[in-house]
C-alpha positions as CSV (number, residue, x, y, z in Angstrom):
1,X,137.2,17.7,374.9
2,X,139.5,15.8,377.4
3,X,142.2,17.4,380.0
4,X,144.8,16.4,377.6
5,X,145.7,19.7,374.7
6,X,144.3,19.8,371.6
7,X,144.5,22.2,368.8
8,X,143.0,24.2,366.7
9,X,143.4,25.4,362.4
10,X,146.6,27.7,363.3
11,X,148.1,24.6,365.7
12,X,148.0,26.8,369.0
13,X,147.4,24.1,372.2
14,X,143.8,24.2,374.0
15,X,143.8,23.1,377.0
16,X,140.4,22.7,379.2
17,X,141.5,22.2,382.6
18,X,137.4,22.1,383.5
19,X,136.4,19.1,381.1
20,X,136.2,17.2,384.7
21,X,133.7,19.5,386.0
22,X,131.4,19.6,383.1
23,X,127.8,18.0,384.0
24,X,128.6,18.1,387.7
25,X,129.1,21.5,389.0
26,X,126.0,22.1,391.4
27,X,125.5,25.8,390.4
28,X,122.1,25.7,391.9
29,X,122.8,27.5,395.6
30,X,124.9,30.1,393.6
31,X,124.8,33.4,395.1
32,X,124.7,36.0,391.9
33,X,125.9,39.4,392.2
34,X,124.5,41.3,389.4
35,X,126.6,44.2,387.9
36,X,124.8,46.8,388.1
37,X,122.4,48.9,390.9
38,X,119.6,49.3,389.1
39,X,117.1,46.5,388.9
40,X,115.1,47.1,385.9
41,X,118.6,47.0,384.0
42,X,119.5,43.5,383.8
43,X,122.9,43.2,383.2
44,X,126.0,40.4,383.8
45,X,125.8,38.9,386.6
46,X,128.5,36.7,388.4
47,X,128.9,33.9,391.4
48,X,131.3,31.8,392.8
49,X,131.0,28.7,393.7
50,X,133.9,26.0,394.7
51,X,136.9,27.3,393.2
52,X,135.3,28.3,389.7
53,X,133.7,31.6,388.9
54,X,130.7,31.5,387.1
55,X,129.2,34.3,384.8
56,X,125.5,35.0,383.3
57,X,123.0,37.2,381.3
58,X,121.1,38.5,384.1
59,X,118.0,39.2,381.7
60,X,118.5,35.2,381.3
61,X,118.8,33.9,384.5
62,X,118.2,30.5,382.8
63,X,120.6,30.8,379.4
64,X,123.9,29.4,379.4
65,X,126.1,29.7,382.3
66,X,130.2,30.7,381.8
67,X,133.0,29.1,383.8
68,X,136.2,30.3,384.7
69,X,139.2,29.0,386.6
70,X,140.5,32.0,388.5
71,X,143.7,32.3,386.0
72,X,141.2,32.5,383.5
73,X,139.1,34.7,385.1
74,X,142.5,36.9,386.1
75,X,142.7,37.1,382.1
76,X,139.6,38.3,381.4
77,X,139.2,41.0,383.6
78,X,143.0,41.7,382.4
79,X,141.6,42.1,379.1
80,X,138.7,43.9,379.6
81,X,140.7,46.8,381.4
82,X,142.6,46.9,378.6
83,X,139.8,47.7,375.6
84,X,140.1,43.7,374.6
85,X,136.6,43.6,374.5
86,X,135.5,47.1,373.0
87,X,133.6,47.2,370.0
88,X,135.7,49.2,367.0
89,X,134.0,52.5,366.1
């Protein structure tokens, strides 16, 4: 995927302001702040490196590695807070 929008089956733009960045963000002096106290629970764990923020499994320190722009980050969190993320009971 290129800077430049794309779109998907219902037509809505994409836009991936990182395609620039993919391959070549050094991630490996990332300082990760785990989210939670207790060090046998491994849990999400988060750095921030240039002006990305970066999120992982902590229980696989060496899986795939999130990135977020901080407007994307902003909406995450957003949604989050706001039961975006629950699971339906």
């Amino acid at each position: 995927m290129s800077d430049e929008a794309s779109t998907t089956a219902h037509e809505v733009p994409i836009y991936d302001d990182k395609a620039h960045i993919r391959g070549t963000l050094d991630i490996s002096g990332a300082e990760w702040i785990t989210s939670t106290e207790d060090e046998d629970q491994k849990g999400v764990e988060i750095a921030f490196v240039e002006e990305y923020i970066l999120m992982r499994n902590g229980a696989e320190p060496e899986g795939p590695v999130l990135v977020f722009t901080q407007a994307e980050w902003d909406a995450f969190v957003e949604g989050a807070k706001d039961g975006e993320f629950d699971e339906p009971w």
